[in-house]
C-alpha positions in Angstrom: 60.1 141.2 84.5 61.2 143.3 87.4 64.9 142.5 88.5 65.4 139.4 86.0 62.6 136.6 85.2 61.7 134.3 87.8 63.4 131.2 87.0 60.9 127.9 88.6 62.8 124.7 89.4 66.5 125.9 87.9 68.0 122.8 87.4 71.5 124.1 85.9 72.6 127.8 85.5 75.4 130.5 84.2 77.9 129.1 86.7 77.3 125.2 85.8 78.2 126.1 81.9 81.5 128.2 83.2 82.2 125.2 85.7 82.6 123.2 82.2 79.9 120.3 83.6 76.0 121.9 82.3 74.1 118.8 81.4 74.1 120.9 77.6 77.6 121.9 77.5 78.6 121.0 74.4 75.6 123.2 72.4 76.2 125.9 75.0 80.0 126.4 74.4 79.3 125.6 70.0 76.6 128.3 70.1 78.9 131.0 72.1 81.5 130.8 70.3 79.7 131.3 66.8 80.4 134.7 65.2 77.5 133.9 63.2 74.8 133.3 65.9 75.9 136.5 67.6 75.3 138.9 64.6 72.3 137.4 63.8 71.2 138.0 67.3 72.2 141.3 67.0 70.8 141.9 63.9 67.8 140.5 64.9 67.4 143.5 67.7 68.4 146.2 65.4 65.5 145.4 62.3 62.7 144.4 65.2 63.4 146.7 68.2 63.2 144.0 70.0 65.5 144.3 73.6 66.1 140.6 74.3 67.1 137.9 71.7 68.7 134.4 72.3 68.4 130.9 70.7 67.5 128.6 73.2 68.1 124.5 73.4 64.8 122.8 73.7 64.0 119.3 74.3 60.7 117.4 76.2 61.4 118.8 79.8 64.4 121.4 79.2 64.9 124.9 78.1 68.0 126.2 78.4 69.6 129.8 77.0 72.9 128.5 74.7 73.7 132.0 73.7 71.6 135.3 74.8 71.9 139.3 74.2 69.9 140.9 76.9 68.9 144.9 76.7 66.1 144.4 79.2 67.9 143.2 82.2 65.8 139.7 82.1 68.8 138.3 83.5 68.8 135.1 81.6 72.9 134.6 80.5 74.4 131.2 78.7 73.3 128.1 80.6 70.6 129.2 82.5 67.5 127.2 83.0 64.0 128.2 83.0 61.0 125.9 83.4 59.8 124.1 80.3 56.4 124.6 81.1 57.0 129.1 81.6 57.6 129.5 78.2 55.9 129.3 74.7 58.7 127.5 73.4 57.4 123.7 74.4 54.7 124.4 71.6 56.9 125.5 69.6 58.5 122.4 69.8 55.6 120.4 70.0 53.6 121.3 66.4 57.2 122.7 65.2 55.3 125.9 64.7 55.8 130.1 65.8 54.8 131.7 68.3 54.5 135.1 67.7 52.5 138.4 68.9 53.0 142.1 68.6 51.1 143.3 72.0 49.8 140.3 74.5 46.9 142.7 75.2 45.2 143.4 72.2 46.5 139.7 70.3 43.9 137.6 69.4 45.6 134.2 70.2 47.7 135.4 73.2 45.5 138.5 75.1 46.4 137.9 78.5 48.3 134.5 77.8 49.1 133.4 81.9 53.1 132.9 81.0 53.3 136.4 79.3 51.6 138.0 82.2 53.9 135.9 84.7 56.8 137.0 83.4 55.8 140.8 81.6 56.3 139.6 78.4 54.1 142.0 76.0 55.9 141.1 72.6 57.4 137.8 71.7 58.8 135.4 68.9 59.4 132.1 69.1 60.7 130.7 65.7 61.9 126.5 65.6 65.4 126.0 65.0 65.8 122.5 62.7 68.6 120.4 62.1 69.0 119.8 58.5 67.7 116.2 58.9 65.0 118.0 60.1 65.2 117.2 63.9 64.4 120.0 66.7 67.1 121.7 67.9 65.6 124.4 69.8 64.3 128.0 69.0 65.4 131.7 68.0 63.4 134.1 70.7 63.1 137.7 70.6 61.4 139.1 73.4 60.5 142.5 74.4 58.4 144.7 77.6 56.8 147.1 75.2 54.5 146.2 72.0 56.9 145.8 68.7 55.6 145.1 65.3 57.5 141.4 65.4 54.7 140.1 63.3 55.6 142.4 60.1 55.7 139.8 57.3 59.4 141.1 56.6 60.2 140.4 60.3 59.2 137.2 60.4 60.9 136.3 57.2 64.0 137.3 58.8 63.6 135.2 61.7 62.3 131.8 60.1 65.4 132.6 57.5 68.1 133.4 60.4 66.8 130.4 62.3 67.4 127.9 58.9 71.0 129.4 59.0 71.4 128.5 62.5 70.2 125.4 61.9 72.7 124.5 59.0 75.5 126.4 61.2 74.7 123.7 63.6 75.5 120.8 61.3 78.6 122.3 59.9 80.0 122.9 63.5 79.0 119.6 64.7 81.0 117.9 61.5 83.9 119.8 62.5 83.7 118.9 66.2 83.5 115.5 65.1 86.3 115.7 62.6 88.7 117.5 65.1 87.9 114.4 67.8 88.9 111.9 65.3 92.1 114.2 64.4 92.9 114.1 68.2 92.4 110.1 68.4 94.3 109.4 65.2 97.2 111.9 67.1 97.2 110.0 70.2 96.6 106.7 68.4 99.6 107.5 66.0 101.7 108.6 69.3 100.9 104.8 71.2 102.3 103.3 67.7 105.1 105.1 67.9 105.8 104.5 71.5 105.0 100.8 70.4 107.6 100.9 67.7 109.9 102.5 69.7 109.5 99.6 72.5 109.6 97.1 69.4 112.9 98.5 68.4 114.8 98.6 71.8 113.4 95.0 72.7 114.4 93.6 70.0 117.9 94.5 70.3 119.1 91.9 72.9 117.5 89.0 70.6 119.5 90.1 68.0 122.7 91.3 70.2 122.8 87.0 71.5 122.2 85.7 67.8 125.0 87.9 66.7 127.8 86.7 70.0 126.4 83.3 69.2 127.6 83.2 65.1 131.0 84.8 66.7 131.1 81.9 68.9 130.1 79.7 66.1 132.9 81.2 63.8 135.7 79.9 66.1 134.7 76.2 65.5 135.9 74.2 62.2 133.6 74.4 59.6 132.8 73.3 56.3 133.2 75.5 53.6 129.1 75.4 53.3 129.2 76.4 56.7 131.4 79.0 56.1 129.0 80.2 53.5 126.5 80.2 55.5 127.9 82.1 58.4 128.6 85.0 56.0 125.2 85.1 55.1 123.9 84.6 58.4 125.8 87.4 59.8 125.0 89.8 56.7 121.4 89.2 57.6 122.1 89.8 61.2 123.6 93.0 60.2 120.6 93.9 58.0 118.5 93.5 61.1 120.5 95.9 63.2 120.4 98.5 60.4 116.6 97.7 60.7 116.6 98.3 64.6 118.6 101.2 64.7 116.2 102.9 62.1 113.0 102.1 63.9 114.5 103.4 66.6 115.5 106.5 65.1 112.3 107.2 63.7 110.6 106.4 66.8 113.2 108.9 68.9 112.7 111.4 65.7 108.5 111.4 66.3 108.5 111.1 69.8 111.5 113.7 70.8 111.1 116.1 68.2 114.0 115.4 65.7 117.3 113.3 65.5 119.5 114.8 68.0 123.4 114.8 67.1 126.7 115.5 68.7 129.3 117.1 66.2 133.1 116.6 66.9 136.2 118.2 65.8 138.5 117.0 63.2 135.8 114.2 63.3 137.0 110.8 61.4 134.3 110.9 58.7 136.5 109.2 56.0 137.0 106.2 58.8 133.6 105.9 59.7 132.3 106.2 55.8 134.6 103.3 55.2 133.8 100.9 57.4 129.9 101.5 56.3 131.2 100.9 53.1 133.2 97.8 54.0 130.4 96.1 56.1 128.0 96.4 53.1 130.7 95.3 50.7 130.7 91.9 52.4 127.3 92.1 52.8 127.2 92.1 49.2 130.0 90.6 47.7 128.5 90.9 43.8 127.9 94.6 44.2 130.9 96.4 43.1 130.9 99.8 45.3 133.7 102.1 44.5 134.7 104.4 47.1 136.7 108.0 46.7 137.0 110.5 49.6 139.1 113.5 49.5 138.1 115.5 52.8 141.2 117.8 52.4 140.5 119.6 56.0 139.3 118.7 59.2 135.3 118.8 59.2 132.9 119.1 62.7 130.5 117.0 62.2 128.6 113.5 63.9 130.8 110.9 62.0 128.3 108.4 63.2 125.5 109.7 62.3 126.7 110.8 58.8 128.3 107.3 58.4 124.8 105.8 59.2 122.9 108.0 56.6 125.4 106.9 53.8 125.0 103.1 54.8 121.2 103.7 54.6 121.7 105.7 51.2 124.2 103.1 49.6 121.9 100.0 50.4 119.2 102.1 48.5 121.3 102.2 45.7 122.7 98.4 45.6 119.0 97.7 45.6 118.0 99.3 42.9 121.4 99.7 40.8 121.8 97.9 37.2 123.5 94.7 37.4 126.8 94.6 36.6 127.3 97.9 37.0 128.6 100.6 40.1 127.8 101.8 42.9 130.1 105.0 43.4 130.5 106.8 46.5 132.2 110.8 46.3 132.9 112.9 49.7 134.6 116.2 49.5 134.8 119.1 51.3 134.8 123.0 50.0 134.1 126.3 51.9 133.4 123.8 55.1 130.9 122.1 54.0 130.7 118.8 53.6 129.2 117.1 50.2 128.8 113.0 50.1 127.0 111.9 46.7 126.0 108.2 46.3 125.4 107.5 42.8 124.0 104.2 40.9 123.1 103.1 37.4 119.4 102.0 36.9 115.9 103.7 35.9 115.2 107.4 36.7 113.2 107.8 40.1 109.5 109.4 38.7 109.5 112.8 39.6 106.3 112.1 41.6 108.2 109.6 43.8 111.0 111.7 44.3 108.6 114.7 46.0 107.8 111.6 48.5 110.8 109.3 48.8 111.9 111.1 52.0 109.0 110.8 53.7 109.2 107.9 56.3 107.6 104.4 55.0 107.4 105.8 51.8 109.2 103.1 49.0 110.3 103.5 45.5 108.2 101.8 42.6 110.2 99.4 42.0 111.1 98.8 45.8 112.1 94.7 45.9 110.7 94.2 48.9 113.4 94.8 51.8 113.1 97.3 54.2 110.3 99.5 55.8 111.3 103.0 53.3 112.5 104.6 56.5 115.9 104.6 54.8 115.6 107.3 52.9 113.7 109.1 55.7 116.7 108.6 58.5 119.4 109.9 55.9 117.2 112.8 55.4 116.7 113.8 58.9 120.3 113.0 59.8 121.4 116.0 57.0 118.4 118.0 58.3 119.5 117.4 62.3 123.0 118.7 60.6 121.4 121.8 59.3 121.8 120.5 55.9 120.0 118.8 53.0 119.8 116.2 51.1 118.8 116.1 46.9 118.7 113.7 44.3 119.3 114.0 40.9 118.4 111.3 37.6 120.8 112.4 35.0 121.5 110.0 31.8 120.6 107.2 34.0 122.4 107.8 36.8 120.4 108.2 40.4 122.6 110.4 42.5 121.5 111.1 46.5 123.9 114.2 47.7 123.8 115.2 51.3 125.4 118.7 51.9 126.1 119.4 55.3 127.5 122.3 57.0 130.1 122.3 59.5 128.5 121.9 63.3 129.8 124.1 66.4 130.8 121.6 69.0 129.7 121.8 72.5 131.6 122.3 75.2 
């Protein structure tokens, strides 16, 4: 093979694989990238002598070099094509067989073979490369200009053993192309939902904005005291349904932009903000007794708003699930500037296996009643976290306490 093998009807080559468009792209890149397939081609040139290995992708009409290691200057790189009907390997594929012969001019089989004299092939092996499910793949080829002694029973139980290794290689890598494509469409899936979500959430807030002005509107007219009764519960629901919005939407801006994002003030009204949360749920829950104690001795930096919006979500957690008849306390202080809110209730101890998940978003207590999505938890977390703090919960003598800790912020010019 003076200056490279003559390569008949090339249909694709070298450049169409690094062009990213060969008709075999997909085997070619899977095979060149294997660490395993490249020592074994190696290996396979050190125990034979042999100057020129490669596993080759072999169908009906095709055969096409997926990964080579060429000593001999053949000239035949990844993605290059040669004539199906130039080399041994279309028998080889045909009775699933080897093809194999020390010196083409003393072998019995091969003397003088028309493809070996074509191309100066004196030495050759051709072993098939299956599929676990035992389908043709292609073949393991070692090819050489000089007579080597490929047919050594040792030799060819290397190759037919490196070629089953290939072969299960190639399962293994095609499960794990296949798994990493479903990753990626379950990532881009999960992205639309939360872009849906996200468009759920904002749309929904002008329904929900017109219902609320119309109950004000409604409140200025005489009513009966059912209808009084009914307003109130009307507009708790209405309020429950904005704390619903406003958490979708916070877990949608939370996926989609990378975290919660907020803005710390100084001397920031924390004890206001904390109890009007407190207030809206009191009336949102008249039978809930929800004691209230604040002692923020300095002025904290902090997002009132935000904080104020993890407490609400932490306190209707604990009306939900507190003991009737009993407490729901809420305890905010400040030592060393940081800032320490705990939310306790009476009721059963959280399992300790629910607690390692209750902060994860749509994750819901055992004995969750039904309301909400379990983002609740989720948004308080991520608020403490978008703080740079935390937030813990302890069951102690039947007491549930959530405390968020939360350094002081820098505030932005």
């Amino acid at each position: 093979m003076n200056n490279g093998v003559q390569r008949a009807a090339v249909l694709q080559d070298h450049a169409a694989f690094q062009a990213g468009n060969h008709d075999f792209q997909t085997d070619i890149e899977m095979l060149a990238a294997s660490e395993l397939v490249g020592t074994i081609l190696e290996t396979v040139m050190l125990a034979t002598n042999m100057r020129f290995a490669a596993v080759a992708r072999v169908t009906a009409d095709r055969w096409v070099a997926c990964r080579t290691v060429d000593e001999v200057n053949f000239g035949i790189a990844a993605g290059d094509e040669i004539e199906i009907q130039s080399t041994f390997c279309q028998s080889v594929r045909e009775s699933f067989g080897k093809v194999l012969f020390n010196d083409v001019a003393t072998d019995e089989v091969y003397q003088n073979h028309p493809i070996a004299m074509k191309f100066g092939i004196v030495s050759y092996a051709s072993i098939p490369i299956l599929r676990s499910d035992g389908t043709f793949f292609g073949t393991l080829c070692a090819i050489d200009t000089v007579p080597r002694n490929i047919k050594h029973p040792r030799a060819v139980a290397m190759l037919e053993m490196f070629a089953d290794l290939i072969g299960r290689s190639l399962e293994t890598e095609e499960r794990l192309k296949a798994q990493e494509e479903l990753v990626e469409r379950e990532r881009k899936l999960s992205r639309l939902q939360e872009e849906f979500v996200a468009v759920l959430g904002h749309d929904l807030r002008n329904p929900v904005a017109a219902f609320e002005a119309g109950l004000r509107q409604i409140s200025h007219e005489p009513l009966s005291e059912r209808g009084n009764t009914l307003l109130s519960l009307m507009r708790s629901t209405v309020r429950r349904m904005n704390d619903l919005i406003e958490n979708i939407m916070l877990h949608a801006k939370s996926r989609l932009g990378g975290g919660i994002r907020v803005s710390a003030v100084h001397d920031a009204p924390l004890a206001e903000a904390i109890t009007e949360v407190v207030e809206e749920i009191r009336a949102a829950t008249p039978e809930q007794e929800i004691r209230l104690d604040l002692s923020f001795g300095q002025p904290v930096s902090c997002d009132p708003l935000r904080v104020a919006q993890a407490v609400s979500n932490l306190l209707s957690n604990a009306a939900r699930h507190c003991r009737p008849d009993t407490p729901v306390e809420v305890h905010g202080t400040v030592e060393d500037n940081v800032i320490e809110i705990t939310v306790s209730n009476q009721g059963e101890d959280v399992p300790e296996d629910v607690r390692e998940r209750l902060f994860q978003p749509f994750e819901r207590g055992t004995e969750e009643r039904g309301e909400g999505l379990g983002l609740g938890l989720y948004i308080a977390a991520s608020i403490a976290t978008a703080h740079g703090g935390r937030i813990s919960v302890d069951c102690t003598g039947g007491v549930t306490s959530f405390t968020l800790s939360l350094p002081a912020l820098p505030v932005e010019d």
